[in-house]
N, C-alpha and C positions, 0 to 999 in steps of 0.2 A: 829411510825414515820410519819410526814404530811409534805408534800413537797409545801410550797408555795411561787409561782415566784424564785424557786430555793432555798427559804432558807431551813433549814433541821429543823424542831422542835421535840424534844420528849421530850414524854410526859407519868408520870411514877407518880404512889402512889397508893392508898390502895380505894381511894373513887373511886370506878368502876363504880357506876351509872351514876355519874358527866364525868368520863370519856369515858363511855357510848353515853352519850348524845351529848360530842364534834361532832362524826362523822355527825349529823344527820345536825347540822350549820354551821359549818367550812367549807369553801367554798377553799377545798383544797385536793390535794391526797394524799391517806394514802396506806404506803406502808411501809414491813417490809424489815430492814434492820438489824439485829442484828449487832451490835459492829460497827455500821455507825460510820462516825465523826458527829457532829451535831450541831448545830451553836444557837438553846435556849435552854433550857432546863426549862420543866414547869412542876412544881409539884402537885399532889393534894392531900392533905388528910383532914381526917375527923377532926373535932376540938376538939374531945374528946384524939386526938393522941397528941398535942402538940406540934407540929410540926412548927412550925413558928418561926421563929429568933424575939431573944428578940429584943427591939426598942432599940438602941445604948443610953448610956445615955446622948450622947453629941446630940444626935438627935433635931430636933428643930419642933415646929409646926407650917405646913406654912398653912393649909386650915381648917377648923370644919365649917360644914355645913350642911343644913338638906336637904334631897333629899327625893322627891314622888315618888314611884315606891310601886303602891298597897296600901302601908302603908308609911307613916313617916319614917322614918329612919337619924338617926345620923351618919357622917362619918365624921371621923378626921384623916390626912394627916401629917405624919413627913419625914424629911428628914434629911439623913447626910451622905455625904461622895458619894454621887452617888446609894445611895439606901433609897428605899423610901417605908414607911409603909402604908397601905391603913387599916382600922380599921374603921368597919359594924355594930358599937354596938358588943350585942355577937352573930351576925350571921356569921361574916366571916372578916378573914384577908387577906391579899396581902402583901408580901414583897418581891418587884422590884429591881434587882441589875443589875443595867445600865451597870456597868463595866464588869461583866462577866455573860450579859445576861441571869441571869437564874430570878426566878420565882417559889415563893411556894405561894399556895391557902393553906389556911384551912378552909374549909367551915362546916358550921352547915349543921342539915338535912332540906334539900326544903327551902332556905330562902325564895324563892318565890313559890308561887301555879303555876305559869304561866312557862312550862321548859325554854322558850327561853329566859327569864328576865336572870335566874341562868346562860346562856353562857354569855352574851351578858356582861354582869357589872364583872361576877366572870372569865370571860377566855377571850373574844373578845377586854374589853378594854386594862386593860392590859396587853396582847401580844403586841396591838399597839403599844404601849407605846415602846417597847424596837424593833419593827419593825420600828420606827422613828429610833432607835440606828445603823440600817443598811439602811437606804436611803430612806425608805418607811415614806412618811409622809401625816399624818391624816389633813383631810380638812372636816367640817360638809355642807356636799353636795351630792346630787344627781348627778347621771352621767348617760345620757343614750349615745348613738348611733342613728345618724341622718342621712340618706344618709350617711355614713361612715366617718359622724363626730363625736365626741366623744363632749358631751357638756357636761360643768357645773352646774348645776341649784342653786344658793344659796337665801339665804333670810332669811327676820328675821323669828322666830318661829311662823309657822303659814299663812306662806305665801306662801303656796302651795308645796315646794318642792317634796315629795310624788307625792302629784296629777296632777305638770307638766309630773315626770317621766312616772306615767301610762297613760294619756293621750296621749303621746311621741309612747307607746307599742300598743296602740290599734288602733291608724293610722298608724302605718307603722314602728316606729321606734324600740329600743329596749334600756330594763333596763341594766345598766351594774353594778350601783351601788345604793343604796338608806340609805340616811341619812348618812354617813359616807363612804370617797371615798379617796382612799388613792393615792398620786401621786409619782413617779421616776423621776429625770430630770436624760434623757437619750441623753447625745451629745444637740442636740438643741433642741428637742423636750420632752415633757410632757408625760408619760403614765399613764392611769388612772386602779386604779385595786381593785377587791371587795375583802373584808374577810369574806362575809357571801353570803348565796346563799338565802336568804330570804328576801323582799320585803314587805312593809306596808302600810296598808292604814285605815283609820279611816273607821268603816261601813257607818257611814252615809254618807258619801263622795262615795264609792261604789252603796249604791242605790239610790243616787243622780244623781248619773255621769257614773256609771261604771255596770249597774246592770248586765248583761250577766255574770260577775265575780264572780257573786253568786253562781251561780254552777259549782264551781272551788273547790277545797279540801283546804281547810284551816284550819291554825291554830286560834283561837280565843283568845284574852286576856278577860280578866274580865274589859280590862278598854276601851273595846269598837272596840281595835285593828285587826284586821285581815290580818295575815303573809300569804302569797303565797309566791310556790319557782317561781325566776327569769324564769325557763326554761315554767313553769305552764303560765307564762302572755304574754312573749314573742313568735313571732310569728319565729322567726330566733334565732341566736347566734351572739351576736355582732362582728362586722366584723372589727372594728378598735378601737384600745384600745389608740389612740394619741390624744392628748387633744387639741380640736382647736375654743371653746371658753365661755366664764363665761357669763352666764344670771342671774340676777338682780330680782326674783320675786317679785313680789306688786300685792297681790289679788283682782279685784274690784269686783261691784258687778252690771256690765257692760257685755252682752253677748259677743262682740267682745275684740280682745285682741288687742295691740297696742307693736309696736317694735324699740328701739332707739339703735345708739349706744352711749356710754357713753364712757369719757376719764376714765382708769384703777384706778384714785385715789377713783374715787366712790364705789370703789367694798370691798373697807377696811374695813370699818364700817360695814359689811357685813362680808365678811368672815375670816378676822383677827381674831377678840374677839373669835370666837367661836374656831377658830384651833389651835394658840398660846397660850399655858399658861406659867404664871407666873414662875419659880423656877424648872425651863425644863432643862435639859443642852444641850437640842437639840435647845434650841430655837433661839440662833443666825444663826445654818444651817438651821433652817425654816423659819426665816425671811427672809432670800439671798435667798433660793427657793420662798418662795410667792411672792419676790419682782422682781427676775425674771419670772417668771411666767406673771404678770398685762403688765413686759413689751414686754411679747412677747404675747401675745395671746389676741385674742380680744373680745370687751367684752359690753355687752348690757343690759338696763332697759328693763323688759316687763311687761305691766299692764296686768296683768293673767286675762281673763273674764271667763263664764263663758258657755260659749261654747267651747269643748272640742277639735273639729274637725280643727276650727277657731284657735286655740290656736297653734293647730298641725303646719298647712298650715301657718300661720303667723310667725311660728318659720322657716321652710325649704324656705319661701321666703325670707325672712331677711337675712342667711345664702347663700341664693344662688348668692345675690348680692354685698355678699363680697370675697374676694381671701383670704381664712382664708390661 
């Protein structure tokens, strides 16, 4: 059983390696509780077991797409009725049942060479998915802690997000979450909260910007990637988890960085497309959440340069001269 932000999950089948490996990314406490009540319930077995609910035949196909991850890969998306089939080619399946939050994997063996790919697509997403189903909801962003501010970082792919958060850690501030950052609207205020306790950064951007981090223990991908745990970069443990404002990254290739604020419509085209999707039946309560959210919380373009330090101090001055 893993206790995250109070929800209760267990987590139960026969693929023990798979299950295995959850404790080592899941940025959560794992505590036994026999005959708990438990509010997901996530399954895992091998695919040689069969295990998978057939695809309903009223089911409808809303997504087929090819995803990069190592290799090509085909994935095609049905839905019907509030549960939803995730199909990997024949490496693995996923069937999502929104209405009574549970969750079976069948997964092939090792679809990826890399362990953290196999949580990350086969257990992290999704979870989220149906942790959207209890209030938690998925924004593709970075979040550190600034002076005991909780910031945003988004932007289009590519546009630093990653390398705002560690340059954020290595002046002063601290990661709280990277590439995927999940928020609560709590009374008036915003909480930001992680599901994995690992951090990433492309190497080359490490011995560009970041080299001291080289002799840090990492995980390595084959596609260039290098995972550090949160606690391994951070010089503290983030001290406020309340969200109090969205930054706008644009990478140049200018040493100094530059800080504006922007009215909240600007931030759509940005972090919308990426957190809302299509054929959700969360997505009209994530819309009233992001669309609360722009208007309460304020929110800035920063031309990211390419001085790390400048980047920092341009950020906590920007912020100090507003009453977030």
């Amino acid at each position: 059983m893993y206790i995250w932000n109070g929800i209760k999950i267990y987590i139960e089948g026969k693929n023990l390696e798979f299950i295995s490996a959850i404790k080592k990314f899941f940025h959560a406490s794992y505590i036994r509780l026999p005959g708990e009540k438990h509010d997901i319930i996530f399954s895992v077995y091998n695919m040689q077991e069969d295990m998978l609910p057939v695809i309903n035949k009223k089911a409808r196909l809303i997504r087929s797409r090819s995803i990069l991850i190592e290799n090509e890969l085909n994935l095609k998306i049905y839905e019907h009725d509030e549960q939803f089939w995730y199909l990997y080619q024949d490496i693995a399946g996923i069937w999502i049942d929104c209405k009574n939050n549970k969750i079976v994997l069948s997964l092939g063996d090792k679809p990826f060479s890399f362990p953290y790919y196999n949580i990350l697509i086969f257990f992290l997403y999704p979870l989220g998915m149906l942790l959207e189903n209890l209030g938690y909801f998925r924004v593709h962003a970075s979040c550190v802690d600034i002076g005991d501010r909780a910031v945003l970082f988004t932007g289009q792919s590519g546009s630093g997000k990653s390398t705002a958060a560690f340059a954020s850690a290595v002046n002063g501030g601290t990661i709280i979450s990277d590439d995927i950052t999940f928020l609560e609207k709590t009374d008036d205020s915003y909480k930001v909260h992680a599901i994995t306790n690992l951090v990433k950064l492309h190497s080359d951007t490490i011995n560009r910007f970041f080299p001291k981090l080289l002799g840090h223990s990492s995980l390595k991908s084959n596609e260039g990637e290098m995972y550090f745990e949160a606690k391994d970069i951070n010089n503290k443990e983030p001290e406020n988890s309340i969200l109090d404002a969205i930054i706008i990254l644009e990478r140049t290739n200018k040493k100094d960085s530059s800080f504006k604020k922007i009215h909240p419509s600007k931030v759509i085209p940005h972090l919308f497309p990426s957190s809302i999707q299509a054929n959700n039946r969360f997505t009209h309560r994530k819309f009233i959440l992001l669309s609360d959210l722009l208007n309460d919380i304020q929110c800035y373009h920063a031309c990211f340069g390419t001085d790390m330090s400048d980047f920092y101090k341009k950020i906590t001055d920007s912020l100090n001269r507003e009453t977030l």
